[in-house]
N, C-alpha and C positions, 0 to 999 in steps of 0.2 A: 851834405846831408840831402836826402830827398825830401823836401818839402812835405809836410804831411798835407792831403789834399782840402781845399774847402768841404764843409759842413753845407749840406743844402741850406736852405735858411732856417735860420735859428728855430726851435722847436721848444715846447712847455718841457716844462722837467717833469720828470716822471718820480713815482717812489723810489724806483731803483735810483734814479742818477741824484737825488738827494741823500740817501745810502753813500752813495758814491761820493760826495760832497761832502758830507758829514765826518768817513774816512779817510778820504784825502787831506783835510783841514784839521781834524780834530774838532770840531764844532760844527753846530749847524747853520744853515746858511740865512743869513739875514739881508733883507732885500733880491730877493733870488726875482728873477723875473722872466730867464730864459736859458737855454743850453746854444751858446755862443757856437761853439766849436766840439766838435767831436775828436777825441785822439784816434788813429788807426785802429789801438782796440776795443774802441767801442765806448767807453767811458769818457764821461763829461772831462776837457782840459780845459776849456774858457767859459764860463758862467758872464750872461749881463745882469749889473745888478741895476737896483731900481736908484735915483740921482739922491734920493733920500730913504734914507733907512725908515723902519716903521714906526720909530720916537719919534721922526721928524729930523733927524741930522742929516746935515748934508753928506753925500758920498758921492764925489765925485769921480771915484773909479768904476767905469759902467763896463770897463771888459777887467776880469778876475780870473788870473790864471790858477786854478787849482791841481792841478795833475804836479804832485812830489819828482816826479821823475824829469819832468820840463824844469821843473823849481830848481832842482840842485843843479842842474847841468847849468842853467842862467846863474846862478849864482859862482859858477864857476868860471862865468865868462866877468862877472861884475868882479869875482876879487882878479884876477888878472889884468884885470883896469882897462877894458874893453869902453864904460862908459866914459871916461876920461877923454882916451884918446878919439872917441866919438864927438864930444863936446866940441873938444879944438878941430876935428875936421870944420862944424858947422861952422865955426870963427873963419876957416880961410876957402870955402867952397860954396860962392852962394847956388849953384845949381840944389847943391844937398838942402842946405839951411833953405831955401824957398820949397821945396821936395817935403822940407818934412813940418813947414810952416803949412803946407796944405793938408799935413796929416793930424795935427792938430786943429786944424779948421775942422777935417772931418770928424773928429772927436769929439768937439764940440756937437756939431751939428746933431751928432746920434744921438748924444745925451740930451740935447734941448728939444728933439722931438718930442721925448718923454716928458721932462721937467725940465723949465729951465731953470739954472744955477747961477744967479746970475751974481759978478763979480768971485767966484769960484776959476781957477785953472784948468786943463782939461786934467792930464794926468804924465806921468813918468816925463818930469822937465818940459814938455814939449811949451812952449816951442822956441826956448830958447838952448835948453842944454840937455842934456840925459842923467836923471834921475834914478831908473826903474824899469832896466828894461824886463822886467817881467811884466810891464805894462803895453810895452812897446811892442814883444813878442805877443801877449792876449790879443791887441789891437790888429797884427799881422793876421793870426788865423781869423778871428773874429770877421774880418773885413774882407779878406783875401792878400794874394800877391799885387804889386803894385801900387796900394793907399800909403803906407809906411815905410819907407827908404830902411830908418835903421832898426825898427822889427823885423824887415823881412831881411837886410844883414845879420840883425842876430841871431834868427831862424836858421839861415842858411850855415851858419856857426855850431851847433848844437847836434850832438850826438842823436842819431834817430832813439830816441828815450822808450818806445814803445815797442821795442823789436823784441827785447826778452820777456814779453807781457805786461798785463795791464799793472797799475799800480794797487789798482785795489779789486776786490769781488763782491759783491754782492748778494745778499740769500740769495735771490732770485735766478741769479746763474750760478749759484754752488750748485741749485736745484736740478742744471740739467744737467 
C-alpha cells in the first residue's frame, strides 16, 4: 500500500471533524485535544487524546484511531494473527525489539509533555509485545514513517481504506 502521507502538524478539531468523530465512533469524543492525522480524504483517522479524560481518568491512549475503514482492515490483519507472530519476532530480533522500545519511549515522551502518567504503560503492548495494533497504526501516522517499526509494518499491510471514499460526510460538505 501506499502509505497515506504525514498530516502537517496536528491541528484543533473543527465542528466538522467532531461530526466526523461522532460518526465514525458512534459517540462523541471525549478528551479530544487535536486532529493527529488526516486520511487522504480529508477526514479526521488519528485523534490525540488528552492522558486524562475530563472526570479525571487516566487515558493513556493519546493517538486514537477513528476512521471504520483503517479499523476493520487492522482488525483483519489482528484476527489473522499478525500480532502474534509480531510478538515473537521481538523475542528473537533485537534490532526490532530495541526499534520499537524507542517507539514506545516516543510515546511516552508525547503524552508526558502533556500529562504525565505516571506508572501507566504507553499503549498497544509496547514495549514488550503487540497488543493493538490500531494503536500501533494511530502512532505510525500520528508521528510519521520511521518512529514505529511495526505500525509502520502494519500500515504498509493494509488495503489503501480511503480510495473508494471517505468513511463518513459531514453537513458541512453534503453542503457543497
Amino acid at each position: 500500500m501506499e502509505t497515506p502521507p504525514p498530516t502537517t502538524p496536528r491541528t484543533e478539531p473543527t465542528d466538522a471533524d467532531v461530526e466526523a468523530f461522532k460518526q465514525q465512533l458512534g459517540r462523541p469524543p471525549r478528551g479530544l485535544r487535536a486532529i493527529a492525522h488526516r486520511c487522504p480524504c480529508g477526514q479526521p483517522d488519528v485523534v490525540e487524546t488528552a492522558p486524562r479524560l475530563p472526570d479525571g481518568t487516566p487515558f493513556p491512549t493519546l493517538y486514537y484511531l477513528t476512521c471504520p475503514k483503517a479499523n476493520s482492515a487492522i482488525g483483519t490483519l489482528e484476527a489473522n494473527g499478525v500480532m502474534k507472530e509480531m510478538t515473537e519476532r521481538l523475542a528473537s530480533d533485537p534490532e526490532l525489539a530495541a526499534a520499537y522500545r524507542a517507539a514506545h519511549e516516543d510515546y511516552i515522551r508525547r503524552r508526558d509533555e502533556i500529562e504525565e502518567l505516571k506508572n501507566f504503560p504507553s499503549a498497544g503492548g509496547m514495549p514488550d509485545r503487540v497488543k493493538c495494533l490500531h494503536v500501533l497504526v494511530a502512532h505510525s501516522l500520528a508521528a510519521g514513517p520511521g518512529v514505529n517499526p511495526l505500525g509502520d509494518e502494519a500500515l504498509a499491510m493494509l488495503p489503501e481504506w480511503w480510495r473508494k471514499g471517505a468513511c463518513v460526510t459531514t453537513v458541512e460538505e453534503d453542503a457543497q
